[in-house]
N, C-alpha and C positions, 0 to 999 in steps of 0.2 A: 976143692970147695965142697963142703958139705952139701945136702938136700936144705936142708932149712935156709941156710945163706941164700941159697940159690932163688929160693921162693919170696925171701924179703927184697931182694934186688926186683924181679920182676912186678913184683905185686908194687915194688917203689916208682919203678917204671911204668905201670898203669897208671899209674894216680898224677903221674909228673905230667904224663898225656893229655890224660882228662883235664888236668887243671891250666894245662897249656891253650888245649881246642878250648876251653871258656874262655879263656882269658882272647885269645883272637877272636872269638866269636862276639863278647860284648865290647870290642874295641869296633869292630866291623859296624854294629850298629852307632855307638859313639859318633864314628865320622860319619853316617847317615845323619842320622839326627844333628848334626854339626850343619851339611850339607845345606839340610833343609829350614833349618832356622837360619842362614848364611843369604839364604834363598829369602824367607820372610820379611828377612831385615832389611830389605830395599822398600819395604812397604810403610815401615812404622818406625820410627825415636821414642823414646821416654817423652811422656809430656805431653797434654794434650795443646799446650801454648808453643811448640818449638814447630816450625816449617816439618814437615814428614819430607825425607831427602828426594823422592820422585817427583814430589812436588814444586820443591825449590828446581828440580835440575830442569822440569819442565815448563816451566815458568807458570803453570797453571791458574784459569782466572778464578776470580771470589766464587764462579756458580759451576764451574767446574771442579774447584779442591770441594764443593759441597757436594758433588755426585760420588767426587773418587772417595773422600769420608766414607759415605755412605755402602758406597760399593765396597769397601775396602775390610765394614766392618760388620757384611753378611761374609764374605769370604772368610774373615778369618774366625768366625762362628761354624762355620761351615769345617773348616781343616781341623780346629781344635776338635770339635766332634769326631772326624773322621781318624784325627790323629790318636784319639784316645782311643777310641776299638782296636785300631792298629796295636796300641802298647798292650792291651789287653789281652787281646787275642797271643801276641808274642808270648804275655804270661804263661798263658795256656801250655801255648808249644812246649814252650821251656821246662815246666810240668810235667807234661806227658812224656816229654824227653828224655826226664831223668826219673822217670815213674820206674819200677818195678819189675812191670812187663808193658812198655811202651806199644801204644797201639798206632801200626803203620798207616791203617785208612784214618785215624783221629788225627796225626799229624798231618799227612797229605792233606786232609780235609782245611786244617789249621793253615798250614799253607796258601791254600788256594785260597781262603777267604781274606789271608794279608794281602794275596796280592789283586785280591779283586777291589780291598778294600782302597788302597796304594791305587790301583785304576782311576776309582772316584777320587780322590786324592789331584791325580794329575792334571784330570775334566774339572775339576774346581779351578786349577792355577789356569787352564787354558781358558774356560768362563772369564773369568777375573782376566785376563790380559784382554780377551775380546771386549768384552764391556770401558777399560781403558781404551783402548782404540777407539771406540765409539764418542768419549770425549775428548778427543785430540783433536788437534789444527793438522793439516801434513807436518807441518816443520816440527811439530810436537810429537807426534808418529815417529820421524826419521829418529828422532832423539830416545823416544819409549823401544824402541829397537835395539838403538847401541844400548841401552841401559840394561834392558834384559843378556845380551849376549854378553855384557860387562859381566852381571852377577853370574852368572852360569860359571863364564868361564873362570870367573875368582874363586867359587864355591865348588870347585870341581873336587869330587872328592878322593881321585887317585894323585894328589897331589900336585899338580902342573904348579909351575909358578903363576903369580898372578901378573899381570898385565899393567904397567906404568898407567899412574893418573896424574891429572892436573890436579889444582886446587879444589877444581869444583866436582872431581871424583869422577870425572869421565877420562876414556882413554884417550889419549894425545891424538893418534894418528886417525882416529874420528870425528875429534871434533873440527878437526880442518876439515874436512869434507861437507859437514851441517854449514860451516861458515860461509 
């Protein structure tokens, strides 16, 4: 095998690498962001006339679905914001990444601010369940419980299977115990 051949195999081989580590790498976020909208969607349906499904599961009254509205819809004012500097900042990375002469403290830097920003992120969704709690009954409590550990673990994003439901979208072996 010649020099030349030798250098297109390699140099084909680099490129197959590179285009491999992207292609996992925007897959990886894919099922993040999969994860986390999996995660939101126990909060909200299309429409602002259809039951929102926490609501229906919780049987929630007229001045409590008005608090959880209301709560429901600084929170997700709240994440969209947070969510966009996250995508943002990713840009960045991504950029500097594949920049020229990539700068190691710009990325670390980059880094650290997704995941400080991800931090706030997290204290939003833990505000937002606490502030739920606050208008619960217990027996609505027990139920805001199984529902979050429902969506977790349906949204889990190394792939587990999810967990059998009833009709009304809770786990079977939970809901006899509420009963």
């Amino acid at each position: 095998m010649n020099k030349n051949t030798l250098y297109w195999i390699i140099a084909l081989l680099v490129l197959l690498n590179i285009f491999t580590m992207f292609m996992l790498w925007q897959d990886h976020w894919d099922r993040k962001a999969d994860f986390h909208n999996q995660r939101l969607g126990m909060f909200h349906q299309a429409g602002d006339n259809k039951p929102e499904f926490i609501q229906r599961e919780l049987d929630l009254s007229k001045e409590q679905t008005t608090r959880f509205r209301r709560y429901k819809k600084e929170h997700l004012k709240r994440v969209n914001q947070i969510s966009e500097k996250i995508h943002k900042t990713k840009t960045l990375l991504l950029d500097e990444t594949f920049s020229n002469n990539p700068d190691s403290l710009k990325i670390d830097s980059l880094i650290t601010k997704i995941g400080n920003l991800q931090k706030r992120l997290e204290e939003s969704n833990i505000t937002q369940i606490n502030k739920m709690k606050e208008i619960c009954n217990p027996g609505q409590l027990k139920k805001l419980k199984i529902l979050f550990n429902e969506v977790m673990l349906k949204a889990e994003p190394n792939g587990r299977k999810r967990p059998v439901h009833n009709k009304q979208g809770m786990h079977k072996s939970k809901i006899k115990s509420i009963k």
